[in-house]
PDB file of N, CA, C and O in Angstrom:
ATOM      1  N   UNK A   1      79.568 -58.615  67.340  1.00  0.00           N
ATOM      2  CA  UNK A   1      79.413 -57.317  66.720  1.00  0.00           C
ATOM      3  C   UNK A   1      79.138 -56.304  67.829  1.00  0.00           C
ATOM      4  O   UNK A   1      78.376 -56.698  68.712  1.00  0.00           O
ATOM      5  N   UNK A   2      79.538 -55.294  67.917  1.00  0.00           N
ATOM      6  CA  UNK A   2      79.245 -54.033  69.069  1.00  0.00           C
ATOM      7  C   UNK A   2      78.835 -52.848  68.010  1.00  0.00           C
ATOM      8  O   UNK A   2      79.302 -52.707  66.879  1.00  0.00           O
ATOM      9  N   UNK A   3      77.951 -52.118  68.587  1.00  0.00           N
ATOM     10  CA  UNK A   3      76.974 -51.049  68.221  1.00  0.00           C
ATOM     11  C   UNK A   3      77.542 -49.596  69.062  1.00  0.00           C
ATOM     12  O   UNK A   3      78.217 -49.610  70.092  1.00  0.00           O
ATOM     13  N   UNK A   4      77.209 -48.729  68.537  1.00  0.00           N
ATOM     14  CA  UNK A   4      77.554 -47.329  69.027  1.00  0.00           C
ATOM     15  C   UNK A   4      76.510 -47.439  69.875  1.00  0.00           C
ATOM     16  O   UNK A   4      75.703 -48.277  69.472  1.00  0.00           O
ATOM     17  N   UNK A   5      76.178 -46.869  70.999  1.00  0.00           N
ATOM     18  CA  UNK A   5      75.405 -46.302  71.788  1.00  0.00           C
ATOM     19  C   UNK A   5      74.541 -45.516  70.699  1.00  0.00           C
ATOM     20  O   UNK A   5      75.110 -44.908  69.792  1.00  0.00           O
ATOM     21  N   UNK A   6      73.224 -45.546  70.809  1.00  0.00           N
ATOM     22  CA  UNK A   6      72.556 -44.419  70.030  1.00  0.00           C
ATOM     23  C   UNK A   6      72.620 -42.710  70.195  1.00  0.00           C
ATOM     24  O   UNK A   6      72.015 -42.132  71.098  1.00  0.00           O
ATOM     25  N   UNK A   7      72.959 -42.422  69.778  1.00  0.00           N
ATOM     26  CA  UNK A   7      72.704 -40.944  69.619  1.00  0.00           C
ATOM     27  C   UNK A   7      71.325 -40.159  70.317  1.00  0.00           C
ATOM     28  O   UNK A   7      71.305 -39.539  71.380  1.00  0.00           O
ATOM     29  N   UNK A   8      70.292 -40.374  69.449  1.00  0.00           N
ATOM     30  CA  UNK A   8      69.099 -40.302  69.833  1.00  0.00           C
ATOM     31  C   UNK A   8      67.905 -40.972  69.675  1.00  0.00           C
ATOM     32  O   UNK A   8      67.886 -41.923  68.894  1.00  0.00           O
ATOM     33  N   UNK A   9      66.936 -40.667  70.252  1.00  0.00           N
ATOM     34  CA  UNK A   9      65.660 -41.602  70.262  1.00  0.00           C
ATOM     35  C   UNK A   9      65.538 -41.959  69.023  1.00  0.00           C
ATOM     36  O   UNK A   9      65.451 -43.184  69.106  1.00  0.00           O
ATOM     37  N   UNK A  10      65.472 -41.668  67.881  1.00  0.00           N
ATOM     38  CA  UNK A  10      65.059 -42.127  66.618  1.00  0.00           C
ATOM     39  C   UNK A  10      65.711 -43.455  66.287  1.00  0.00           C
ATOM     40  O   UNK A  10      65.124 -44.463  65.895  1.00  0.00           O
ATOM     41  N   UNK A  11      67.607 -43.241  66.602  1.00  0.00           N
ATOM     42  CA  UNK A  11      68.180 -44.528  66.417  1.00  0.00           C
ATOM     43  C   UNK A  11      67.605 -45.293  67.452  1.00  0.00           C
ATOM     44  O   UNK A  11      66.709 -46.051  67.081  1.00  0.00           O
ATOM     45  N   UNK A  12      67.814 -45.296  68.348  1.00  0.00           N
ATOM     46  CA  UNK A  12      67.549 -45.837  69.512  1.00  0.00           C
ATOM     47  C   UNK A  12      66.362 -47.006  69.307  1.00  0.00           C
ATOM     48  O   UNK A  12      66.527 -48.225  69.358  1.00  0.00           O
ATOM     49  N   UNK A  13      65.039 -46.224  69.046  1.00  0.00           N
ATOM     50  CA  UNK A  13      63.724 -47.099  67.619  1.00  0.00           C
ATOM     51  C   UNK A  13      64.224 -47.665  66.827  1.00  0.00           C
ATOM     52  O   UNK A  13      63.654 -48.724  66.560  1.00  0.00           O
ATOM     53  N   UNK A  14      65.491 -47.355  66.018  1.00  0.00           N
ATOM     54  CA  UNK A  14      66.005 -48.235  64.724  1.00  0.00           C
ATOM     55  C   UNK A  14      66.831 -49.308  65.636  1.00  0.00           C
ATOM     56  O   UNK A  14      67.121 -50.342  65.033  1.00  0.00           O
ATOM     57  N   UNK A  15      67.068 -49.261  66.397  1.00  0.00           N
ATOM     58  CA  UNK A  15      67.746 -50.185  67.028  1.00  0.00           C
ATOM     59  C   UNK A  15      66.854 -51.579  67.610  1.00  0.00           C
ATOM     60  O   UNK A  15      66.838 -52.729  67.171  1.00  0.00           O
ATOM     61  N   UNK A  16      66.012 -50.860  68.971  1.00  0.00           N
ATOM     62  CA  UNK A  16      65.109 -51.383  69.366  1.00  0.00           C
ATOM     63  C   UNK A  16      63.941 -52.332  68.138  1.00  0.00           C
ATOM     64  O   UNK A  16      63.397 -53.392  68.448  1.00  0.00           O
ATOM     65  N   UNK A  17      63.811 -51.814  67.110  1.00  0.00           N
ATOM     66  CA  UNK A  17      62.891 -52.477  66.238  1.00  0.00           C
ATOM     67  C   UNK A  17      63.805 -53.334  65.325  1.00  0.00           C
ATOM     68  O   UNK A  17      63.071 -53.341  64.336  1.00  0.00           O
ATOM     69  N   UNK A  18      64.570 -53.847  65.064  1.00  0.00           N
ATOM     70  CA  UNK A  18      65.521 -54.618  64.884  1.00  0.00           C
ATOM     71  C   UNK A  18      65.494 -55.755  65.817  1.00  0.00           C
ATOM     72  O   UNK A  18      65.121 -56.900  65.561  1.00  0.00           O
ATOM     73  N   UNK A  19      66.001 -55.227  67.090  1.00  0.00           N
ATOM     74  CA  UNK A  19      65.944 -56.557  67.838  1.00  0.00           C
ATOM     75  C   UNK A  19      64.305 -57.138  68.086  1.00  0.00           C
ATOM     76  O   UNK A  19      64.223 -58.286  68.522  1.00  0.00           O
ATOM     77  N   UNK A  20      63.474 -56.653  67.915  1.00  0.00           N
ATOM     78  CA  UNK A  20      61.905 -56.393  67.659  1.00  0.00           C
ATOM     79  C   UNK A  20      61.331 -57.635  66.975  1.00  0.00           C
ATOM     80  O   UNK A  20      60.706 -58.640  67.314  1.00  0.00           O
ATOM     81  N   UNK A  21      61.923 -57.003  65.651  1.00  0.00           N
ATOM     82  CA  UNK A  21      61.741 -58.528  64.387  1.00  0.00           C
ATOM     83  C   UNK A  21      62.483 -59.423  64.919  1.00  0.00           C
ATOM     84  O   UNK A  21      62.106 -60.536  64.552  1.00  0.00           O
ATOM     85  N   UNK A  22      63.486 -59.470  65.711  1.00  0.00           N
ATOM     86  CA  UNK A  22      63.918 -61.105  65.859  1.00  0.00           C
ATOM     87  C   UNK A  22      63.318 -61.579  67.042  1.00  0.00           C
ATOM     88  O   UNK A  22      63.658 -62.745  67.244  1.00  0.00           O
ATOM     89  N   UNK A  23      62.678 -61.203  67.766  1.00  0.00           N
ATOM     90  CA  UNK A  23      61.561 -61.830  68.897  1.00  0.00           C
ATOM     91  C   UNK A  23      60.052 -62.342  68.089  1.00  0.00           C
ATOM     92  O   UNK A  23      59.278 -63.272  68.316  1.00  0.00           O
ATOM     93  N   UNK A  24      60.071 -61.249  67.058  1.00  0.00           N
ATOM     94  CA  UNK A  24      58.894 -61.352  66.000  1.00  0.00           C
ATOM     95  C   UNK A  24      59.492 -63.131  65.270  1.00  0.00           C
ATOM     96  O   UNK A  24      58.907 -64.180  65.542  1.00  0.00           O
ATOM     97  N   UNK A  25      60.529 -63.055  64.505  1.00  0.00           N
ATOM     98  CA  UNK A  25      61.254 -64.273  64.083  1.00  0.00           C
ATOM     99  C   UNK A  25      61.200 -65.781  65.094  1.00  0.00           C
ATOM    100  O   UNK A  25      61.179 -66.977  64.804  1.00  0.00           O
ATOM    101  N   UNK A  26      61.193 -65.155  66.157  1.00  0.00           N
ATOM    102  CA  UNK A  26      61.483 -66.429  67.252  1.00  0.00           C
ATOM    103  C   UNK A  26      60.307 -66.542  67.845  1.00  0.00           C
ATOM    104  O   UNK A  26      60.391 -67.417  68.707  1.00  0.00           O
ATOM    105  N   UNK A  27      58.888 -65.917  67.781  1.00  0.00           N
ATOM    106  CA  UNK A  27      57.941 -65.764  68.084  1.00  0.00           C
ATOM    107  C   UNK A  27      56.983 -66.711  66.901  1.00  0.00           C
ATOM    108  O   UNK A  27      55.869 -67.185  67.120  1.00  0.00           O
ATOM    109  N   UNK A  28      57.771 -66.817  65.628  1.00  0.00           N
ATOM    110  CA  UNK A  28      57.062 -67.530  64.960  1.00  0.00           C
ATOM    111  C   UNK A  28      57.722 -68.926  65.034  1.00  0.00           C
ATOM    112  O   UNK A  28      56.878 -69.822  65.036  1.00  0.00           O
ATOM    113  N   UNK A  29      59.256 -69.438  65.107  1.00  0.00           N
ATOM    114  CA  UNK A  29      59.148 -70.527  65.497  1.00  0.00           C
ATOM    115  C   UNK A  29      58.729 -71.587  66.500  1.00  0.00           C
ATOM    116  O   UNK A  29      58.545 -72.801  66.416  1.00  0.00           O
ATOM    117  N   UNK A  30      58.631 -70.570  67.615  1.00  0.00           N
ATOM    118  CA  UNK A  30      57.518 -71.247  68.949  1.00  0.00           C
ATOM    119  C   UNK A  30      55.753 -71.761  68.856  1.00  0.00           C
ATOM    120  O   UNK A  30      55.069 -72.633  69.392  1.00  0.00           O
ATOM    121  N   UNK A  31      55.456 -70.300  67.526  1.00  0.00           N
ATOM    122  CA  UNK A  31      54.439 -71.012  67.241  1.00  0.00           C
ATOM    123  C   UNK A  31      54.538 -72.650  66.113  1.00  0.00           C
ATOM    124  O   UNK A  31      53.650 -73.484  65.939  1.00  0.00           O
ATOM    125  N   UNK A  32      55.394 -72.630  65.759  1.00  0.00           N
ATOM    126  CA  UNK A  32      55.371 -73.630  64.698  1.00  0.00           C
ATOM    127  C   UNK A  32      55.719 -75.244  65.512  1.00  0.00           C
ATOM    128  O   UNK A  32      55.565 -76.411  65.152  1.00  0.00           O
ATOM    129  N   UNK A  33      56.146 -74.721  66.511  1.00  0.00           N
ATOM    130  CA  UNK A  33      56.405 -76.020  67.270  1.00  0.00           C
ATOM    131  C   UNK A  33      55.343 -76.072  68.354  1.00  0.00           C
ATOM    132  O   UNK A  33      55.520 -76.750  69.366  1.00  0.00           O
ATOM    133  N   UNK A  34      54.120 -75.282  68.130  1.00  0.00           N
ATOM    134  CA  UNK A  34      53.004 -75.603  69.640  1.00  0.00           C
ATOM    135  C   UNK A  34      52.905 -75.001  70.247  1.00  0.00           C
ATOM    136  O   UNK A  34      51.978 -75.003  71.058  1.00  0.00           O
ATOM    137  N   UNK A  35      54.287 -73.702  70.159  1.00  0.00           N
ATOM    138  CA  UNK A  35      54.057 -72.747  71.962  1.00  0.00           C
ATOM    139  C   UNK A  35      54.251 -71.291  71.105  1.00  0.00           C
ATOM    140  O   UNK A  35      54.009 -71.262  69.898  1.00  0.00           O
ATOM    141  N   UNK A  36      54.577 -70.435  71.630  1.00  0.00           N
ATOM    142  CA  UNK A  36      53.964 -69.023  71.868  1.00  0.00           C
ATOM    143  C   UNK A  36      54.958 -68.757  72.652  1.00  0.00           C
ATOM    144  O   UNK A  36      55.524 -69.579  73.373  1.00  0.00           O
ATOM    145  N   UNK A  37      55.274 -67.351  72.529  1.00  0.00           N
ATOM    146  CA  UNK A  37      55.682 -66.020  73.464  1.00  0.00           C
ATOM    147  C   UNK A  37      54.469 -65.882  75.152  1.00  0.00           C
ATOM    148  O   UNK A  37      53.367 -65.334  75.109  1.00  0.00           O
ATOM    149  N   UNK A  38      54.903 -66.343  76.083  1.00  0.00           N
ATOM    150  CA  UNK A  38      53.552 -66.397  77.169  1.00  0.00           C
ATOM    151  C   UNK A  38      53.348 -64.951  77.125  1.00  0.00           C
ATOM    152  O   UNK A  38      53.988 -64.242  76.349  1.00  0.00           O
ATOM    153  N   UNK A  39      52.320 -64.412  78.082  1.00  0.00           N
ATOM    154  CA  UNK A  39      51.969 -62.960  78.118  1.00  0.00           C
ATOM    155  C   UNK A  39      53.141 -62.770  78.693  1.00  0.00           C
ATOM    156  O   UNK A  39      54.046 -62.043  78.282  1.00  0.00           O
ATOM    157  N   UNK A  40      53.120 -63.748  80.120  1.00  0.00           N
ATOM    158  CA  UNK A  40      54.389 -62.857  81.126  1.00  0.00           C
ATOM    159  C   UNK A  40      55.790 -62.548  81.121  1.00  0.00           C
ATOM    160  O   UNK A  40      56.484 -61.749  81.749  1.00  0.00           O
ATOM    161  N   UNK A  41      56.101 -63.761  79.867  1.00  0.00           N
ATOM    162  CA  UNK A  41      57.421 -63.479  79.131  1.00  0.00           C
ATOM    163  C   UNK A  41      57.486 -62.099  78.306  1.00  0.00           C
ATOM    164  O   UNK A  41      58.370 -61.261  78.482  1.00  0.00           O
ATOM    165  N   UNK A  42      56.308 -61.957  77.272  1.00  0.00           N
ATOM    166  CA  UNK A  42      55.970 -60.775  76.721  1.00  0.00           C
ATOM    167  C   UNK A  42      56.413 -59.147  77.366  1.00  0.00           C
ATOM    168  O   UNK A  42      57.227 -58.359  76.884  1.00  0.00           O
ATOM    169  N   UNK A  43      55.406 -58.961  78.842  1.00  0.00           N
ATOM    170  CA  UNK A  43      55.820 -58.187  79.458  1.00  0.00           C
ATOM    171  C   UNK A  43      57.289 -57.970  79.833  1.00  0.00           C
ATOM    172  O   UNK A  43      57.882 -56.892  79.784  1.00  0.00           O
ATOM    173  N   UNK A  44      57.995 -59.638  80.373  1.00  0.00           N
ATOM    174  CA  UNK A  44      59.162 -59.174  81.103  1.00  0.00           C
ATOM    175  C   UNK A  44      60.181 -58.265  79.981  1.00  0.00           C
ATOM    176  O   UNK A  44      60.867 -57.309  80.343  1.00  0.00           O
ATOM    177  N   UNK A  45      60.115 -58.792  78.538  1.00  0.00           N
ATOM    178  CA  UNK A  45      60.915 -58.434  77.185  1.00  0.00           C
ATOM    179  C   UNK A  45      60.671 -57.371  77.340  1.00  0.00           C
ATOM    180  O   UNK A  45      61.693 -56.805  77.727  1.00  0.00           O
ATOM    181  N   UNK A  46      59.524 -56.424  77.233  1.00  0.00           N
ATOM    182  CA  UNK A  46      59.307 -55.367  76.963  1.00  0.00           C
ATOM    183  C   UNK A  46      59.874 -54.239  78.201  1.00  0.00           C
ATOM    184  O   UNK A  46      60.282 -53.100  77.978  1.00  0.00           O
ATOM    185  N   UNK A  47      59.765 -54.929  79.582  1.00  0.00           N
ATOM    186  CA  UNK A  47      60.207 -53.867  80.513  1.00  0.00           C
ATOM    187  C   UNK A  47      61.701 -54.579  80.171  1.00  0.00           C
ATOM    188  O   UNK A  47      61.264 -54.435  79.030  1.00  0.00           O
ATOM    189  N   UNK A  48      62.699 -55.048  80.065  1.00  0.00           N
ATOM    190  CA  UNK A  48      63.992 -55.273  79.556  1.00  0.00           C
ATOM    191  C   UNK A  48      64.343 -54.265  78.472  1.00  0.00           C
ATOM    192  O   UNK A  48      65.457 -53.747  78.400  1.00  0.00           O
ATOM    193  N   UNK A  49      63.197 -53.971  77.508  1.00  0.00           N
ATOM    194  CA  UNK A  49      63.758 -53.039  76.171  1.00  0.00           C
ATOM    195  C   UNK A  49      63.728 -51.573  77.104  1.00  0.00           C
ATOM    196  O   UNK A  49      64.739 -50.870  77.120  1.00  0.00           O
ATOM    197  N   UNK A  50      62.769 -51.262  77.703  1.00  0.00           N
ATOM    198  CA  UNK A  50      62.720 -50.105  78.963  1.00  0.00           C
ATOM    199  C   UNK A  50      64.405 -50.081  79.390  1.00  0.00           C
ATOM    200  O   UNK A  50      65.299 -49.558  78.724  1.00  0.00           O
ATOM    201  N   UNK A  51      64.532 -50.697  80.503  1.00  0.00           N
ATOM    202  CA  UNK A  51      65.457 -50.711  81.302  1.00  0.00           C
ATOM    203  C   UNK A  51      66.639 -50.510  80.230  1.00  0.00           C
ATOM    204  O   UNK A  51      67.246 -49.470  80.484  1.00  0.00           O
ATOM    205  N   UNK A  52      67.133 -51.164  79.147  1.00  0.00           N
ATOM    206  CA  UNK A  52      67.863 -50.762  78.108  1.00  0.00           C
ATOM    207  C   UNK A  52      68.400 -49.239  78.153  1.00  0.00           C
ATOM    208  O   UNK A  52      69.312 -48.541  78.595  1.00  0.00           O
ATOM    209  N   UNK A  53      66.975 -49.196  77.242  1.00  0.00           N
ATOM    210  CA  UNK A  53      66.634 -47.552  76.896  1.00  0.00           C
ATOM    211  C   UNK A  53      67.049 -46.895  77.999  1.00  0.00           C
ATOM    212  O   UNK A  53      67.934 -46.137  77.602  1.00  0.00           O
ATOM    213  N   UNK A  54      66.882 -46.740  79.351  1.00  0.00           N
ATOM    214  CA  UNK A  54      67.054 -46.020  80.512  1.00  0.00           C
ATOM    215  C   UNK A  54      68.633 -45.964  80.588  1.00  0.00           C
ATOM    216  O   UNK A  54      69.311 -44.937  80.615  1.00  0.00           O
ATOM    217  N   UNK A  55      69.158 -47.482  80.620  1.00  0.00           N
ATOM    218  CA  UNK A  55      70.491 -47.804  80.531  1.00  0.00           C
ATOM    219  C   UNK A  55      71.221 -46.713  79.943  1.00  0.00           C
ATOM    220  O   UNK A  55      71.936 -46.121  80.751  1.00  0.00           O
ATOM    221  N   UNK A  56      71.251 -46.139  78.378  1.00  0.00           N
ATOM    222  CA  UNK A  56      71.541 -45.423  77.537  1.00  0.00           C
ATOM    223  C   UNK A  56      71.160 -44.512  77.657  1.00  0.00           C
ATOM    224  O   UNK A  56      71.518 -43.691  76.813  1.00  0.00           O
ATOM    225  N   UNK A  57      70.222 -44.046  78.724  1.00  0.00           N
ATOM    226  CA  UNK A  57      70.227 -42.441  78.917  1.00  0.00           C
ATOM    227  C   UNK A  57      68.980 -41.978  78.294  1.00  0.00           C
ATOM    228  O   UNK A  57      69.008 -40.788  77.979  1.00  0.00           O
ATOM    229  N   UNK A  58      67.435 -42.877  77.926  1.00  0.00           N
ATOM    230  CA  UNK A  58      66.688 -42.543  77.081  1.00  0.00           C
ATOM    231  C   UNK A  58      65.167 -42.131  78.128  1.00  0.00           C
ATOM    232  O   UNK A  58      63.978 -41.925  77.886  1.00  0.00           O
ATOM    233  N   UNK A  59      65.899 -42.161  79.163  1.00  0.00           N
ATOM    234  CA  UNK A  59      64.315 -42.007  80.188  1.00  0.00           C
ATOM    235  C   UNK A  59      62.808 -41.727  79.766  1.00  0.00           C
ATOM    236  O   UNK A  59      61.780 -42.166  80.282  1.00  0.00           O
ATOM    237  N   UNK A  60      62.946 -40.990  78.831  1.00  0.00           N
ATOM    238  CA  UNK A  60      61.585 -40.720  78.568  1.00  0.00           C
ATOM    239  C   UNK A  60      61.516 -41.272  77.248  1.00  0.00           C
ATOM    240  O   UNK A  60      60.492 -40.916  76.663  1.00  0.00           O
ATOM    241  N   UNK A  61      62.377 -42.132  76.489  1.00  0.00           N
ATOM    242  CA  UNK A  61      61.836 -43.008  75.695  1.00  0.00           C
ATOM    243  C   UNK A  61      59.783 -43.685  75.628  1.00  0.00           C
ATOM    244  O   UNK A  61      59.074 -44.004  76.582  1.00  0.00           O
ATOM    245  N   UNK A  62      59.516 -43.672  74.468  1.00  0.00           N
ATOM    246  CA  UNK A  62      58.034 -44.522  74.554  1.00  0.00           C
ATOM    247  C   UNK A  62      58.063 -45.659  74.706  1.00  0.00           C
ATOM    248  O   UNK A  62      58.451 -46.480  73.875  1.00  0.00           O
ATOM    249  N   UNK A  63      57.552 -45.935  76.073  1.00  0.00           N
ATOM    250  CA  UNK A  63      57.567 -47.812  75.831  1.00  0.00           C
ATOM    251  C   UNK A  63      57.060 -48.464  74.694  1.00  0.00           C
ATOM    252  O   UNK A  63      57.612 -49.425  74.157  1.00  0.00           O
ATOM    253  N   UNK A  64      56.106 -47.990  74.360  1.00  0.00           N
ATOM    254  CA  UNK A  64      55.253 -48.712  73.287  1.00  0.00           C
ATOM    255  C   UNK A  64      56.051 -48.526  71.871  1.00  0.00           C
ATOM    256  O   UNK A  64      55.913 -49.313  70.935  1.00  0.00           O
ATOM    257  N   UNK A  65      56.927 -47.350  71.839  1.00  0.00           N
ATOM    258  CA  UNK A  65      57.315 -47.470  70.387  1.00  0.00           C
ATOM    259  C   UNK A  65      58.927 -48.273  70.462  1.00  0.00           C
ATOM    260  O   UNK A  65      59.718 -48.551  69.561  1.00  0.00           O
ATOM    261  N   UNK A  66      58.969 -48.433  71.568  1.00  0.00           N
ATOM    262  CA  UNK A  66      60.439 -49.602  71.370  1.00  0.00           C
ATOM    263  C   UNK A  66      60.234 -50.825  71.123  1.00  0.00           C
ATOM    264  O   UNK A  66      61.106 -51.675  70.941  1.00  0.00           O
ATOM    265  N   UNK A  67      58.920 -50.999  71.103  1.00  0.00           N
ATOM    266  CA  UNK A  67      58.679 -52.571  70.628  1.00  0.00           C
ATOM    267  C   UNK A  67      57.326 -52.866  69.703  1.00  0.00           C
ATOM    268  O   UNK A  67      56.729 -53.886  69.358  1.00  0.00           O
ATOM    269  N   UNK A  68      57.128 -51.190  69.447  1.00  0.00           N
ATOM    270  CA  UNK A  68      56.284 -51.537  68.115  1.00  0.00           C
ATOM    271  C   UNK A  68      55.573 -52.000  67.235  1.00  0.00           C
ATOM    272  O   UNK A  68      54.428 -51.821  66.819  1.00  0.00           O
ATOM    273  N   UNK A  69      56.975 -53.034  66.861  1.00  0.00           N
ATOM    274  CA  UNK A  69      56.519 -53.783  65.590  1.00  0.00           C
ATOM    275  C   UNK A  69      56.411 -55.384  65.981  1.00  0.00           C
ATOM    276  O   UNK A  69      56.638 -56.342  65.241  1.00  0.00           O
ATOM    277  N   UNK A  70      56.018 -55.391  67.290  1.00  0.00           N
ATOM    278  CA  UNK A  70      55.841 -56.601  67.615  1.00  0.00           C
ATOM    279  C   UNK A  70      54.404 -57.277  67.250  1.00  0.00           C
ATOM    280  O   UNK A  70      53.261 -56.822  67.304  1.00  0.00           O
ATOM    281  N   UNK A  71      54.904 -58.513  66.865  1.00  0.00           N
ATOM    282  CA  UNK A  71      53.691 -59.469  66.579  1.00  0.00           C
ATOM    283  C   UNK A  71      53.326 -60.250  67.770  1.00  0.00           C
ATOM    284  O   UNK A  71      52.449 -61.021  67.379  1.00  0.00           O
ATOM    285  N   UNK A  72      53.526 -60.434  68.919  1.00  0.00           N
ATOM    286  CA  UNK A  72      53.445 -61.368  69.914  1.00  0.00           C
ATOM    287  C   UNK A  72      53.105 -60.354  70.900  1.00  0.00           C
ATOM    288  O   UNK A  72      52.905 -60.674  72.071  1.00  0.00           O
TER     289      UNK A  72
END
């Protein structure tokens, strides 16, 4: 499947929090088998959703609101 480039920051959040819940999703099957999201994996995901965002032209994107709705 291929995606439009976002428009603006708002999609950009609808985007980002999407792929969000499925780290959230895969965050709960690691717990169900014993393991966890580590912190340092945590971080690296989150500067990856950054670098993204930058990718697309979002520089001053919020780090914190591109990954939000994270449970891990």
């Amino acid at each position: 499947m291929f995606l439009l480039q976002p428009s603006d920051p708002a999609s950009l959040y609808v985007l980002t929090q999407a792929a969000t819940e499925e780290f959230n999703v895969l965050d709960e099957e690691f717990v169900a088998a014993g393991s966890g999201i580590e912190t340092v994996a945590r971080e690296w995901i989150c500067e990856e959703f950054r670098f993204v965002a930058s990718a697309y032209g979002f520089t001053s994107a919020d780090a914190e609101e591109l990954t939000a709705g994270r449970d891990w």
